[in-house]
C-alpha positions, 0 to 999 in steps of 0.5 A: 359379725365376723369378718373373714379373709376368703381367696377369690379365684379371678381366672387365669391363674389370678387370685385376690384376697376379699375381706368377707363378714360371715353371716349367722352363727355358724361357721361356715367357711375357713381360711381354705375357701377359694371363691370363683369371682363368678359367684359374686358378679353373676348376681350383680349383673342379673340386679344391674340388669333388671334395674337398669330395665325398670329404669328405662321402662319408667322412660324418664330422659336421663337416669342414674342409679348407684348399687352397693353391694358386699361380700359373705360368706354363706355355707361355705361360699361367697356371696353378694349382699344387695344393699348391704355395702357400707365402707371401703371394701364393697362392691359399688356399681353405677349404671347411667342411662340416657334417651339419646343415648338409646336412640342411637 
């Protein structure tokens, strides 16, 4: 595994450095690479989303799920790894859910 510095575009002009593990062999990226943050958090609102649905189908009266998630670089771009996060520089997402709260 090889951990690469990737610049992610946030918009308006502002931009981040992201540590990213590079998956595979191959390279694929160089330090050239600018990512668009859509590419990561599009992804993690589609997960969060279904998971937060399966959650409330289940009916329970209070839920609380936690996802982890990291950052690779895949052919050339960023990428979200679902259930890979370990350590600081992840992604962590917690959804709370609760039937009062729903019936409002």
């Amino acid at each position: 595994m090889v951990e690469r510095i990737v610049t992610v575009d946030l918009g308006d002009g502002m931009r981040i450095a992201a540590s990213a593990e590079q998956q595979g062999p191959q390279l694929v990226a160089d330090e050239s690479v600018v990512a668009k943050l859509t590419a990561v958090t599009t992804p993690i609102e589609k997960v969060s989303r279904d998971i937060l649905e399966a959650v409330k189908r289940a009916s329970p009266s209070r839920g609380s799920v936690e996802l982890g998630f990291a950052l690779a670089i895949e052919q050339g771009q960023l990428i979200a790894l679902f259930g890979k996060a370990r350590g600081e520089a992840t992604i962590k997402v917690i959804l709370e859910w609760s039937a009062a709260t729903e019936a409002k």
